[in-house]
DSSP file (Angstrom, degrees, kcal/mol; ACC not computed):
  #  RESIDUE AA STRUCTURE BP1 BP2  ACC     N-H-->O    O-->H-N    N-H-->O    O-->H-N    TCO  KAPPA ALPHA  PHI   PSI    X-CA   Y-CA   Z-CA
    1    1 A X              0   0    0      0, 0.0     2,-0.2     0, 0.0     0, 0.0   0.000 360.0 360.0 360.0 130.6  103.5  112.0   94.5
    2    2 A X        -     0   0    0      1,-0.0     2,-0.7     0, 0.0     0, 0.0  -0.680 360.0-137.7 -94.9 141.6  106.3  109.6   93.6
    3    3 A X        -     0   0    0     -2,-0.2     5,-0.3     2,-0.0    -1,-0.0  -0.855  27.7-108.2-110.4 106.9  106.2  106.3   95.6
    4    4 A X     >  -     0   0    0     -2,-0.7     4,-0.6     1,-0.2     3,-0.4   0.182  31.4-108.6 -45.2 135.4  109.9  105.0   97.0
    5    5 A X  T  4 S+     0   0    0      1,-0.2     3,-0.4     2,-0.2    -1,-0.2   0.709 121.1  55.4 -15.5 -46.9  111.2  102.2   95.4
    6    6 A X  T >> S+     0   0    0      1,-0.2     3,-3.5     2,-0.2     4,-1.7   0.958  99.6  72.0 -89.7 -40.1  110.4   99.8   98.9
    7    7 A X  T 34 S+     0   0    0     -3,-0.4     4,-0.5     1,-0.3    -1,-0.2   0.720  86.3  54.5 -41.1 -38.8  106.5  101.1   98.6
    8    8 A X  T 3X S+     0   0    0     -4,-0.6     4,-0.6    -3,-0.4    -1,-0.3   0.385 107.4  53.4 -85.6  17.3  105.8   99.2   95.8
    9    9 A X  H <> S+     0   0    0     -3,-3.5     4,-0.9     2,-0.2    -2,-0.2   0.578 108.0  59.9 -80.6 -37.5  107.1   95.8   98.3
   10   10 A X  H  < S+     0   0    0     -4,-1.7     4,-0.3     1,-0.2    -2,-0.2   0.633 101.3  44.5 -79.4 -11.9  104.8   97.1  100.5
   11   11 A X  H >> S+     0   0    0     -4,-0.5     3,-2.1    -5,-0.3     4,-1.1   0.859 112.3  55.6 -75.0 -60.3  101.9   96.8   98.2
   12   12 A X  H 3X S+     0   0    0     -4,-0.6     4,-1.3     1,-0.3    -2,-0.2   0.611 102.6  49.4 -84.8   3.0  102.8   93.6   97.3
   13   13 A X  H 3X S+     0   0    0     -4,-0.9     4,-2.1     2,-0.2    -1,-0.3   0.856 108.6  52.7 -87.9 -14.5  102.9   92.3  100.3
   14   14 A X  H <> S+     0   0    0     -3,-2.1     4,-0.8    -4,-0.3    -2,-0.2   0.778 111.5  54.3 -68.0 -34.3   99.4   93.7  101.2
   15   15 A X  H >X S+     0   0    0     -4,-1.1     4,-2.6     1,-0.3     3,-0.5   0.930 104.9  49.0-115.0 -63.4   98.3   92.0   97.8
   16   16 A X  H 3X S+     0   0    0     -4,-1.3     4,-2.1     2,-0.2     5,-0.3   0.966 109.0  58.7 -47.2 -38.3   99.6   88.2   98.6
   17   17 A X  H 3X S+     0   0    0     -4,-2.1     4,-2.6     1,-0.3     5,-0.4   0.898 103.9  42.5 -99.9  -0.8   98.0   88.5  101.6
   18   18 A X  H <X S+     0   0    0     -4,-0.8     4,-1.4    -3,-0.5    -1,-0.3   0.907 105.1  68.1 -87.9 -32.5   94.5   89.1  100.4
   19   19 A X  H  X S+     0   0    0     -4,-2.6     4,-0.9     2,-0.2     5,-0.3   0.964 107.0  38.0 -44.6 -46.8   95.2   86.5   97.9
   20   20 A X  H >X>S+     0   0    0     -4,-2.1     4,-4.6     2,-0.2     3,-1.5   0.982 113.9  52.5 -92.0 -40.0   95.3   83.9  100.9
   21   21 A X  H >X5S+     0   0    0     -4,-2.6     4,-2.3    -5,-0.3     3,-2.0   0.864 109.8  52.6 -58.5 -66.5   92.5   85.3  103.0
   22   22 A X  H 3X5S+     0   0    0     -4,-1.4     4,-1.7    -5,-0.4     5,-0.4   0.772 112.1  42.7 -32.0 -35.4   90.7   85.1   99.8
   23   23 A X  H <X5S+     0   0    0     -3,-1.5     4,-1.6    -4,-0.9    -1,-0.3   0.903 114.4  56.5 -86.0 -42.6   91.6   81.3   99.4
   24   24 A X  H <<5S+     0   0    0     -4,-4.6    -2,-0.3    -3,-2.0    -1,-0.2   0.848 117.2  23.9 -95.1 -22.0   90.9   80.8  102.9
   25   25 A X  H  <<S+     0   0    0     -4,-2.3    -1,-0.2    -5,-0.6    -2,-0.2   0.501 124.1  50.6-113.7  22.8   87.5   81.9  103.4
   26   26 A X  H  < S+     0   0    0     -4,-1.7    -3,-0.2    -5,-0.4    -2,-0.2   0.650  96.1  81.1 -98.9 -27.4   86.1   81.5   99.6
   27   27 A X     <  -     0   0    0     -4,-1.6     3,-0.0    -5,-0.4     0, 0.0  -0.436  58.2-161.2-100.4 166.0   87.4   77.7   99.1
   28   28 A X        +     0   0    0     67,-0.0    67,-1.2    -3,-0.0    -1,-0.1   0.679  64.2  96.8-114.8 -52.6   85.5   74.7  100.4
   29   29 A X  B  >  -A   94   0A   0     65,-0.2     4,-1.7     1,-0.1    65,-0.2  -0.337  68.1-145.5 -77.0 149.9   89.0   72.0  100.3
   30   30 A X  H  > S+     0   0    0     63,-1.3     4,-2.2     1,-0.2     5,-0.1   0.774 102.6  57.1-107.5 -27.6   90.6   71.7  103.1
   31   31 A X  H  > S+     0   0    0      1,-0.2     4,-3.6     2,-0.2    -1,-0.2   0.987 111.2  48.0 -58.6 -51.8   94.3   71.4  100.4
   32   32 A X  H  > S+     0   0    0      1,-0.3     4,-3.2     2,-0.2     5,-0.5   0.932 106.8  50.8 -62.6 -35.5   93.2   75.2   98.9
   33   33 A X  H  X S+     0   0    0     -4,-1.7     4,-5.0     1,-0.3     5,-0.4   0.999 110.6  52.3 -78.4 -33.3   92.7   76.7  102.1
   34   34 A X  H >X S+     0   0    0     -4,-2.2     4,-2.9     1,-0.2     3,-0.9   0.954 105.2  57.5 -11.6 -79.3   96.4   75.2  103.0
   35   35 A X  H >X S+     0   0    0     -4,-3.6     4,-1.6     1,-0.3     3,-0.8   0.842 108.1  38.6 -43.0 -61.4   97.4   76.7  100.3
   36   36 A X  H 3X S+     0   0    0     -4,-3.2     4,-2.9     1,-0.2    -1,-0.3   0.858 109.4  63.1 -63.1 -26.7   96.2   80.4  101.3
   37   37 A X  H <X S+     0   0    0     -4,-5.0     4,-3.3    -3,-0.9    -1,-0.2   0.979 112.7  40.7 -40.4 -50.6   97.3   79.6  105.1
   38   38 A X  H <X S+     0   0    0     -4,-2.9     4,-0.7    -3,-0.8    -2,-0.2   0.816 114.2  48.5 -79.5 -22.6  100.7   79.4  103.2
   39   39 A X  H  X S+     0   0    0     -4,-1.6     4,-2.4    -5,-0.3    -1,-0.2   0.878 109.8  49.8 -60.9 -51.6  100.2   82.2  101.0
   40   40 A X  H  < S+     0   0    0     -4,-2.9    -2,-0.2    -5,-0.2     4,-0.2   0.989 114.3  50.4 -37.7 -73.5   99.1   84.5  103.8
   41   41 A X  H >X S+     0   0    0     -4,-3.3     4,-0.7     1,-0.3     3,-0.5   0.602 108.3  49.1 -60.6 -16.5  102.5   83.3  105.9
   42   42 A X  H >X S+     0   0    0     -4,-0.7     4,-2.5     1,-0.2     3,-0.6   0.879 106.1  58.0 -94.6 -52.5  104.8   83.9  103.1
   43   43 A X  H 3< S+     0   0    0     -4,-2.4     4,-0.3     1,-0.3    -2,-0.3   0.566 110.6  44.8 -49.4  -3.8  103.2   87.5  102.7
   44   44 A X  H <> S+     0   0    0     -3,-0.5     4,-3.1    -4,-0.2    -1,-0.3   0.664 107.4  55.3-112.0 -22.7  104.2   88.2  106.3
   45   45 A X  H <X S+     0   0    0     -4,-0.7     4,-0.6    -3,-0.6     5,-0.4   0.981 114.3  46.2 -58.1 -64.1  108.0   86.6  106.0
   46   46 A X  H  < S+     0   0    0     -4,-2.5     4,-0.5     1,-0.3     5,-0.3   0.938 112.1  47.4 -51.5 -34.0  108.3   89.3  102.9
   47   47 A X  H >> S+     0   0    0     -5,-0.4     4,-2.1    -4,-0.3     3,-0.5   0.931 112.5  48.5 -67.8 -38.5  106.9   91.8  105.1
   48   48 A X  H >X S+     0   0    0     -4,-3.1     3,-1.7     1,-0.2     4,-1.2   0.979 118.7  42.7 -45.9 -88.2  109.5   90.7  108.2
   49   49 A X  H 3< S+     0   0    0     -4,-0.6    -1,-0.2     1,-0.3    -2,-0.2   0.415 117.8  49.1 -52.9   0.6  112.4   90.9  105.6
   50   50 A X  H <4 S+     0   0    0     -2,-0.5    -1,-0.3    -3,-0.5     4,-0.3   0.699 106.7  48.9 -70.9 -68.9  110.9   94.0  104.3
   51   51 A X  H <X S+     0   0    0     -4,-2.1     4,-2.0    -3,-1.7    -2,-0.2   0.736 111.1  52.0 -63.5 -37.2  110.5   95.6  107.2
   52   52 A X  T  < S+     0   0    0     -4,-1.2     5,-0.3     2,-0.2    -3,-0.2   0.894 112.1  52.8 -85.4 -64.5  114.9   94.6  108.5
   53   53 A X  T  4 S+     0   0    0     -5,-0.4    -2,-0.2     1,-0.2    -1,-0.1   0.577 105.6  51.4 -90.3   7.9  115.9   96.1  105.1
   54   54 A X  T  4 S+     0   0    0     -4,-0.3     2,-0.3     1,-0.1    -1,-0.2   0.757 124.1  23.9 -77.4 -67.2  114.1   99.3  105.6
   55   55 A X  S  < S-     0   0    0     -4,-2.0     2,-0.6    -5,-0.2    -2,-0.2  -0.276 116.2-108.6-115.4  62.0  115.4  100.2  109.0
   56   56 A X  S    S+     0   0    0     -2,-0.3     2,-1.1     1,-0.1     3,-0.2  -0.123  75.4 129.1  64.4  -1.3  118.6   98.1  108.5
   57   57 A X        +     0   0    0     -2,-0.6     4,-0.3    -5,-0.3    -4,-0.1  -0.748  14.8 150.6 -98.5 102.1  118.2   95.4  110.7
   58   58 A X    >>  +     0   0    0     -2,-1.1     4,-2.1     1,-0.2     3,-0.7   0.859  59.9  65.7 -83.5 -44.2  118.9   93.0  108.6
   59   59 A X  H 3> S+     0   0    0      1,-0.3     4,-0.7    -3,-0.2    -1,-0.2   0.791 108.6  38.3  -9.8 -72.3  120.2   90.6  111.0
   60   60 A X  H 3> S+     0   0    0      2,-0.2     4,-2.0     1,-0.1     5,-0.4   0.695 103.0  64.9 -86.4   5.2  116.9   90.2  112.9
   61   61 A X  H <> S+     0   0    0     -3,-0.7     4,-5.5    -4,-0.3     5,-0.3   0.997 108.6  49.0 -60.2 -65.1  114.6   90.2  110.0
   62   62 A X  H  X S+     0   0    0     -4,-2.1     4,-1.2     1,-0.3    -1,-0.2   0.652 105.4  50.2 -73.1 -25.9  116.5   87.0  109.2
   63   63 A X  H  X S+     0   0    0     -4,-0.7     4,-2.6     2,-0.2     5,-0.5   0.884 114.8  48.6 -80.3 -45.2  116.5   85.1  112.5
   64   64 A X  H  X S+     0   0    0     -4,-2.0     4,-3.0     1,-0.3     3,-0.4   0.996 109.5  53.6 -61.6 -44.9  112.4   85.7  112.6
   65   65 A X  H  X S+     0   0    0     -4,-5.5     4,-1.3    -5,-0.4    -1,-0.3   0.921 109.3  43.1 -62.4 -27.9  112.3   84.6  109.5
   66   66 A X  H  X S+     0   0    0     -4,-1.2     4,-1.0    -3,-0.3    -1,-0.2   0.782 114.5  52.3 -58.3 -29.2  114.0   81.5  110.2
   67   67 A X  H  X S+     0   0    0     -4,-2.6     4,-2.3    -3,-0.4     5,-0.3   0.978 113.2  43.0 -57.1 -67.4  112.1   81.1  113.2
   68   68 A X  H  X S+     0   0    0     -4,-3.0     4,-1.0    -5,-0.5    -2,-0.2   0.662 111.5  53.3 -64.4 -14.3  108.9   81.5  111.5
   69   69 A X  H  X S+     0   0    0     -4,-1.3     4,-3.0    -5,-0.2    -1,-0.3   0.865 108.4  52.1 -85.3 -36.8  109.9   79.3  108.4
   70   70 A X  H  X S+     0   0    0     -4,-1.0     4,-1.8    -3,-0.3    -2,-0.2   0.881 115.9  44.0 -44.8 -52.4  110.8   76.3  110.9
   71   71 A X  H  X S+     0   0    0     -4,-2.3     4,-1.5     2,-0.2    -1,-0.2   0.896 104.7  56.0 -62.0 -49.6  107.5   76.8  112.4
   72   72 A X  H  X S+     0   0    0     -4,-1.0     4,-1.9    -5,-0.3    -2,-0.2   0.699 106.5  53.5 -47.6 -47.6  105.6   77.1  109.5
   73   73 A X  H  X S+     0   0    0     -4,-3.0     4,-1.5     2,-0.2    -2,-0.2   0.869 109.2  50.0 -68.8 -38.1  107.1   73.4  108.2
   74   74 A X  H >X S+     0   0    0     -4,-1.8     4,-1.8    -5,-0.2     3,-1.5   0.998 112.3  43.9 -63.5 -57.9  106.0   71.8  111.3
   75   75 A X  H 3X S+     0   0    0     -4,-1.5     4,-1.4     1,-0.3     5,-0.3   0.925 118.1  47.2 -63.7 -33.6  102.3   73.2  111.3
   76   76 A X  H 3< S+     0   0    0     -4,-1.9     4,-0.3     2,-0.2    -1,-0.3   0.895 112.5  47.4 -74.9 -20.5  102.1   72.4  107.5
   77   77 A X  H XX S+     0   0    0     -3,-1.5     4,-2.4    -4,-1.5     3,-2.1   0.983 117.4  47.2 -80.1 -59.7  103.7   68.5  108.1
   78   78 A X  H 3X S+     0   0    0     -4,-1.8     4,-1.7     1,-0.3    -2,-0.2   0.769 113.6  44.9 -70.3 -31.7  101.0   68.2  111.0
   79   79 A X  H 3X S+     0   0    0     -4,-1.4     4,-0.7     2,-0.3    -1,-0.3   0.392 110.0  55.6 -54.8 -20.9   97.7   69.7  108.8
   80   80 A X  H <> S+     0   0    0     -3,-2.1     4,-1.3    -4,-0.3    -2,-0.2   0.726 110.1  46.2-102.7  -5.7   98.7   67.6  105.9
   81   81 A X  H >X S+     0   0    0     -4,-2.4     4,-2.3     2,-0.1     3,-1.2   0.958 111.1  52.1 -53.6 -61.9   98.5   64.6  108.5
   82   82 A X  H 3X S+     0   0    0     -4,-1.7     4,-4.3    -5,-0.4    -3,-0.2   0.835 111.2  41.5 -52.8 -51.5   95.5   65.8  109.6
   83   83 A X  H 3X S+     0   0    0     -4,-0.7     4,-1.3     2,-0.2    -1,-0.2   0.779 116.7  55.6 -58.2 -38.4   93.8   66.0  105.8
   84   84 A X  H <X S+     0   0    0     -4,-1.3     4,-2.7    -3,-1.2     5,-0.2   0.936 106.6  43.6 -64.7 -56.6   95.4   62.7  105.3
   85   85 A X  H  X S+     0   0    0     -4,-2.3     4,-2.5     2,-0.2     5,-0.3   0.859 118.2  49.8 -49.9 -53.9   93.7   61.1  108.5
   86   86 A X  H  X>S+     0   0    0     -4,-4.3     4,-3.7    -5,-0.4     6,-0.6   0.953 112.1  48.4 -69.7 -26.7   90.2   63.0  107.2
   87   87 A X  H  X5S+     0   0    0     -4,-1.3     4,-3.3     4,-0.2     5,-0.4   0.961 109.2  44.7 -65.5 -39.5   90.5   61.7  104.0
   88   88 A X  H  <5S+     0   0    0     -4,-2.7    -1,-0.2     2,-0.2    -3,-0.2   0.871 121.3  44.3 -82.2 -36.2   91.2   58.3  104.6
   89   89 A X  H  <5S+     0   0    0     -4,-2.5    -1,-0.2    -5,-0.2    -2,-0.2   0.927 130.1  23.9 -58.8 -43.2   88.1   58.2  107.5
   90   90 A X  H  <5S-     0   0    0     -4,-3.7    -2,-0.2    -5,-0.3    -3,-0.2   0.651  90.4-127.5-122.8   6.2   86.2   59.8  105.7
   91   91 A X  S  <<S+     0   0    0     -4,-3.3     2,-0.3    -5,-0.6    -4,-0.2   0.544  77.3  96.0  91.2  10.5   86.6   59.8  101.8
   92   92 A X        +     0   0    0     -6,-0.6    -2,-0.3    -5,-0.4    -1,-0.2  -0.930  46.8 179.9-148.1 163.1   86.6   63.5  101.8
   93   93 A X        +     0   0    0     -2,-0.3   -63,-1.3    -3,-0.1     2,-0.9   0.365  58.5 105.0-140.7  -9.5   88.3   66.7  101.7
   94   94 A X  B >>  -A   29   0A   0    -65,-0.2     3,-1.5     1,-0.2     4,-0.8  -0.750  58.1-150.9 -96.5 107.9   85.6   69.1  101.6
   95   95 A X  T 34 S+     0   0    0    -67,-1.2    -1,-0.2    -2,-0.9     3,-0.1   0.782  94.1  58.3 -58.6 -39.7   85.2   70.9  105.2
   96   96 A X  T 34 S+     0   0    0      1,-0.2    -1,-0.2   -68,-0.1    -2,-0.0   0.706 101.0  50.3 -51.1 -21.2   81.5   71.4  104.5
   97   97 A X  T <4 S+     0   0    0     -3,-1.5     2,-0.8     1,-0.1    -2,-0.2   0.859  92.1  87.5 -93.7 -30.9   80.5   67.9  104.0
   98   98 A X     <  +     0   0    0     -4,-0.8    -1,-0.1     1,-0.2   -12,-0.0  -0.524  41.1 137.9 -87.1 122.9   82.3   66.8  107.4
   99   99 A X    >   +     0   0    0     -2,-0.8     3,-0.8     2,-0.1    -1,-0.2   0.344  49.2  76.4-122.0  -1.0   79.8   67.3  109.5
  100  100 A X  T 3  S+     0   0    0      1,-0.3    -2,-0.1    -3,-0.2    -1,-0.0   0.846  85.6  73.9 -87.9 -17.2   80.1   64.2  111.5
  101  101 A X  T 3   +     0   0    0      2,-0.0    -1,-0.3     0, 0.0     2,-0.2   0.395  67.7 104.6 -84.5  17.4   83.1   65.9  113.3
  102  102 A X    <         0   0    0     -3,-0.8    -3,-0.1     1,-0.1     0, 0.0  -0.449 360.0 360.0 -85.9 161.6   81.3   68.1  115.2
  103  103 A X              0   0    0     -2,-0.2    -1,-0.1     0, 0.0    -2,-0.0   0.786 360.0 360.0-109.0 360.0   80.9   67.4  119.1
């Protein structure tokens, strides 16, 4: 069976985003798991803009993705405050070792 040309987009978007869950629930630093948050979110933008240039609305693909990239820069500006804030309280970066933050 021959697989259309957009299938193999559709693979790859399945395949970035098990790369970030992998990064987010194997890594211990609170930067890596960032990282897979962002990896994850970019795999669903390709899937949005994927998804618009399949069944030809391209139009809204491109406002949700704007939406979602807009959004996406505020939660990453406020989580790297946040990392900043733990590091500098507590010397550390590693979610397992803060333990004092529990309530």
């Amino acid at each position: 069976m021959k697989i259309p040309i957009w299938g193999w987009d559709i693979v790859a978007v399945f395949i970035l985003f098990a790369i970030g869950a992998y990064g987010v629930l194997s890594k211990r630093n609170m930067l890596k798991i960032l990282i897979g948050l962002e990896v994850m979110s970019k795999s669903v933008l390709l899937g949005f803009v994927l998804a618009g240039w399949i069944s030809g609305k391209n139009a809204a693909a491109q406002a949700v993705t704007s939406m979602i990239i807009v959004v996406d820069a505020a939660i990453v500006a406020i989580v790297l405050a946040l990392i900043v804030n733990a590091y500098r309280h507590y010397g550390r970066i590693d979610v397992g070792k803060l333990t004092r933050l529990r309530g």
